[in-house]
C-alpha positions in Angstrom: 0.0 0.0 0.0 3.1 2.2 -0.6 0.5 4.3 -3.1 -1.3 5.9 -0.3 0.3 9.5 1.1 -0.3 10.8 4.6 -2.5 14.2 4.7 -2.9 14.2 9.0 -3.1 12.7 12.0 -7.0 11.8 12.9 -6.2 10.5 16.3 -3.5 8.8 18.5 -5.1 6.0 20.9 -2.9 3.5 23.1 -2.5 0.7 20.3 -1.6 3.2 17.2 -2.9 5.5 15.2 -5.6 7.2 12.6 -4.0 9.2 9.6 -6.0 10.7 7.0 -4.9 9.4 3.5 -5.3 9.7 -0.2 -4.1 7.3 -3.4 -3.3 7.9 -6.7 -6.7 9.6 -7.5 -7.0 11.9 -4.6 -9.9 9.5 -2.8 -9.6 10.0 0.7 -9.6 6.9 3.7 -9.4 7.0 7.1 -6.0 4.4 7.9 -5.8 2.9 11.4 -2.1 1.4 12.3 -2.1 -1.0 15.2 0.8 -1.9 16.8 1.0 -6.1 16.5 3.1 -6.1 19.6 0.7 -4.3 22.0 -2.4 -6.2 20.5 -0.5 -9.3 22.0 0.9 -8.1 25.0 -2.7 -6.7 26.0 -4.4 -9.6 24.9 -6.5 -8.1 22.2 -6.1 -10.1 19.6 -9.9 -11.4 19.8 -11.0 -7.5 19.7 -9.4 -7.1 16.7 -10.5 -10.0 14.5 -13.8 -9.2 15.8 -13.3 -5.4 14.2 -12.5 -6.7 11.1 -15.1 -10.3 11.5 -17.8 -8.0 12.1 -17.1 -5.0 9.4 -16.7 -7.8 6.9 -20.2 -8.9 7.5 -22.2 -5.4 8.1 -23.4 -3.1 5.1 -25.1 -0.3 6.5 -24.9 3.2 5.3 -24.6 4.3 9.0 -21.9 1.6 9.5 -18.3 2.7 9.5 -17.1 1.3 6.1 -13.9 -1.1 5.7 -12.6 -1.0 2.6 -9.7 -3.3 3.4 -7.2 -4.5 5.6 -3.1 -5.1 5.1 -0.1 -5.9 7.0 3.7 -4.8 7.6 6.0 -6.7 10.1 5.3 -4.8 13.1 1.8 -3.6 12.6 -1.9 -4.1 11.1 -3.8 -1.7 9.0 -7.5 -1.0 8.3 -8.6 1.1 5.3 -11.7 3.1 6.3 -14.2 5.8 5.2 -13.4 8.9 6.5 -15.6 10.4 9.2 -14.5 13.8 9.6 -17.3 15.5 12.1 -15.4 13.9 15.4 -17.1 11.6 18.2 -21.0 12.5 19.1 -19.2 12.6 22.8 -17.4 15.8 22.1 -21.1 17.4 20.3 -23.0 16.4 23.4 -20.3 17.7 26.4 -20.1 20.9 23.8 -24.1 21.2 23.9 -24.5 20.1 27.1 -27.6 18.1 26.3 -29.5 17.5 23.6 -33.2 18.1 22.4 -35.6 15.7 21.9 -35.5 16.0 18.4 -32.1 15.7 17.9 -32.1 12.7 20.4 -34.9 11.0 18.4 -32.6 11.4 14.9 -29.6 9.9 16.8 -31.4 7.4 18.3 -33.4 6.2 15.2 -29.9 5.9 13.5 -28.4 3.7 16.0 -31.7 1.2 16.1 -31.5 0.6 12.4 -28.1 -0.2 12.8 -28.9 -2.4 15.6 -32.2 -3.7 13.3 -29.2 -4.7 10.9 -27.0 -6.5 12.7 -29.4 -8.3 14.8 -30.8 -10.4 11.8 -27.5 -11.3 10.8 -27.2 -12.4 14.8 -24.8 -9.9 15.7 -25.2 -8.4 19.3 -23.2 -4.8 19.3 -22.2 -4.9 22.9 -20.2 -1.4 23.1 -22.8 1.6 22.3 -21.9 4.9 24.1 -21.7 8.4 23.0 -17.4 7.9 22.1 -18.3 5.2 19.5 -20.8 7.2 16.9 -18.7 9.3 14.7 -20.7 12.7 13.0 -20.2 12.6 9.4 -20.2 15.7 7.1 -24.2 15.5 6.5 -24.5 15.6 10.2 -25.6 11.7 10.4 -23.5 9.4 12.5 -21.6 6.4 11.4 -21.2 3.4 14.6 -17.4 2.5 14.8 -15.7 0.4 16.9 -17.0 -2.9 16.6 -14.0 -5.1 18.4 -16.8 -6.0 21.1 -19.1 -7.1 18.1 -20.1 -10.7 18.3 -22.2 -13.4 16.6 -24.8 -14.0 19.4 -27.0 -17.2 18.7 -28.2 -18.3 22.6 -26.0 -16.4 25.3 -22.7 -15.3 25.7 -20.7 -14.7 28.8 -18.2 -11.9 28.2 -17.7 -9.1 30.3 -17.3 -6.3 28.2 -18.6 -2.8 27.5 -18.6 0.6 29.1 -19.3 0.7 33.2 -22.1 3.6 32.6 -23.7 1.2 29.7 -23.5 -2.4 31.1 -27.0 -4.1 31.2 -27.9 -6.0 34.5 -27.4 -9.3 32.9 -23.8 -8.4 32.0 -23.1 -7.1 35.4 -24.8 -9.9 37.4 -22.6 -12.7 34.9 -25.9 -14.2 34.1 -25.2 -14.3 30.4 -26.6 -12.0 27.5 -27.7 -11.9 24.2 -28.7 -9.4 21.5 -31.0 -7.7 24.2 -28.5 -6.0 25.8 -28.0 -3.9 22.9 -32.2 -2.3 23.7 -30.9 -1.7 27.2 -27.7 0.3 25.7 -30.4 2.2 23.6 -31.9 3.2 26.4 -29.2 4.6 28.0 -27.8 6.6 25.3 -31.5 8.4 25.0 -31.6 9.2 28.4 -27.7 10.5 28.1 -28.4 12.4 25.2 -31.5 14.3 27.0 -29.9 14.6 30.6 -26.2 15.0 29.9 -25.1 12.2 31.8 -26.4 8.7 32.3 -28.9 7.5 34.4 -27.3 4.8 36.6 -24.1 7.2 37.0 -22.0 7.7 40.6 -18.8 8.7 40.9 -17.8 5.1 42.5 -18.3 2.4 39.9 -19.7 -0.5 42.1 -22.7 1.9 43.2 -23.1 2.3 39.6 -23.4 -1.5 39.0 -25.9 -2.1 42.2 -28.1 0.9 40.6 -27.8 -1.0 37.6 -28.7 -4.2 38.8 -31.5 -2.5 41.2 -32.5 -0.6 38.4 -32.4 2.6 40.4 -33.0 5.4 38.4 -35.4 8.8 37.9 -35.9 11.5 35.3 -35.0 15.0 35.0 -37.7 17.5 35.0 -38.1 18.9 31.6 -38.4 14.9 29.8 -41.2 14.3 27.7 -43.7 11.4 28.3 -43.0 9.8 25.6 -39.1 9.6 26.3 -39.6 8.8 29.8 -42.0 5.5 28.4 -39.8 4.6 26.0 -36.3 4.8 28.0 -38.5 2.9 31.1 -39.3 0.1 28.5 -35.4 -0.1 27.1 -34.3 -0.4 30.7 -36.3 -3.1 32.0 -33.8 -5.3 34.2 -35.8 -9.2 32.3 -33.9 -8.9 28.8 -37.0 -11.2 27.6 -39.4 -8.3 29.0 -37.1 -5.5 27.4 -38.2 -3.2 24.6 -36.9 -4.8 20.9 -36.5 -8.3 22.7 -40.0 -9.3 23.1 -41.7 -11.4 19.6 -42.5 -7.8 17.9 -38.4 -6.9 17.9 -37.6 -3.6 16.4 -40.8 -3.1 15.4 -42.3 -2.7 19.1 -39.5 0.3 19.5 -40.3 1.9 16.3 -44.2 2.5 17.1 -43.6 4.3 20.8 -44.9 7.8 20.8 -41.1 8.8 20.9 -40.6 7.6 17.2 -43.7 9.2 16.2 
């Protein structure tokens, strides 16, 4: 891939890099370097065939796009769409918190992408505000799928953001796709509040709110978001929001969506 010339650094992370690129004919890609070494000594081998297991499989136009993937003796590479906007983390701390309308927009992107990889049997497992990137139209692409994982009965891995864990995850009963609903639920009630709803400054009361399913709503939310964040965060993943017989569907119809 000696054809494609550096333009800037996108971001630095702990395992490598993100450097804007173009080829021969000026298209532009988004190339991530990881350092082999570091995926081995930290163990994340697994997260990183998952990255590129999962991308393979998903073709979404609100999925981060891999064009393809390469190697050099010390480190891997992954050829990606641009998405130039910066995390929907930085927007949100920058706006404070968002309205319900501009909730709604993100969250309806984020459920078809969920809608998507759920018939193909793929559970997410990592949603939070850092992982949806704003592209130039103002829509936002999911990224960071190393968490991603063909789910077909339950799983065991402990994995995702403290903040975002469902109570299954927390309380090792095992998980499936359902746990995504609950992560959907969060991020609405993140996006309108400015933080999340089981959040405390020690992380173990965070995980017995979690599991308790303590929680209450600001003042100025709607109805409709508080019934539809209420039925996302319901601690029985077969009682959840998405999980029950009508799936996506069931989220799509709440007065929220409407």
């Amino acid at each position: 891939k000696e054809d494609l010339i550096p333009i800037a650094t996108l971001g630095k992370g702990s395992f490598g890099h993100v450097q804007l690129v173009k080829d021969a004919k000026n298209t532009v890609y988004a190339l991530k370097g990881v350092n082999k070494q570091q995926i081995v000594d930290t163990q994340q081998q697994g997260h990183i065939m998952s990255e590129k297991w999962a991308l393979t499989q998903l073709h979404h136009p609100f999925v981060i796009r891999l064009f393809s993937t390469f190697k050099t003796q010390s480190k891997l590479y992954f050829l990606m769409e641009p998405v130039m906007g910066g995390e929907l983390f930085t927007f949100l701390r920058r706006q404070k918190y968002f309205s319900e309308e501009w909730s709604r927009f993100y969250a309806a992107i984020v459920l078809s992408v969920f809608e998507h990889m759920h018939s193909k049997n793929i559970a997410y497992r990592d949603l939070k505000p850092e992982n949806l990137l704003i592209d130039a139209s103002g829509y936002i692409k999911v990224t960071d799928f190393g968490f991603a994982k063909e789910v077909i009965g339950k799983t065991w891995t402990l994995c995702g953001t403290p903040d975002y864990l469902a109570p299954e995850i927390v309380s090792s009963k095992g998980h499936n796709k359902a746990v995504d609903y609950w992560t959907l639920g969060v991020l609405i009630y993140e996006m309108l509040a400015a933080f999340p709803p089981f959040y405390d400054e020690d992380p173990m009361r965070t995980y017995t709110k979690i599991v308790e399913g303590q929680f209450s709503f600001p003042a100025h939310f709607s109805q409709a978001a508080k019934g539809i964040i209420s039925q996302l965060l319901v601690n029985r993943p077969s009682q959840r929001l998405g999980s029950t017989a009508e799936g996506c569907a069931a989220i799509k119809t709440k007065e929220f969506f409407a």
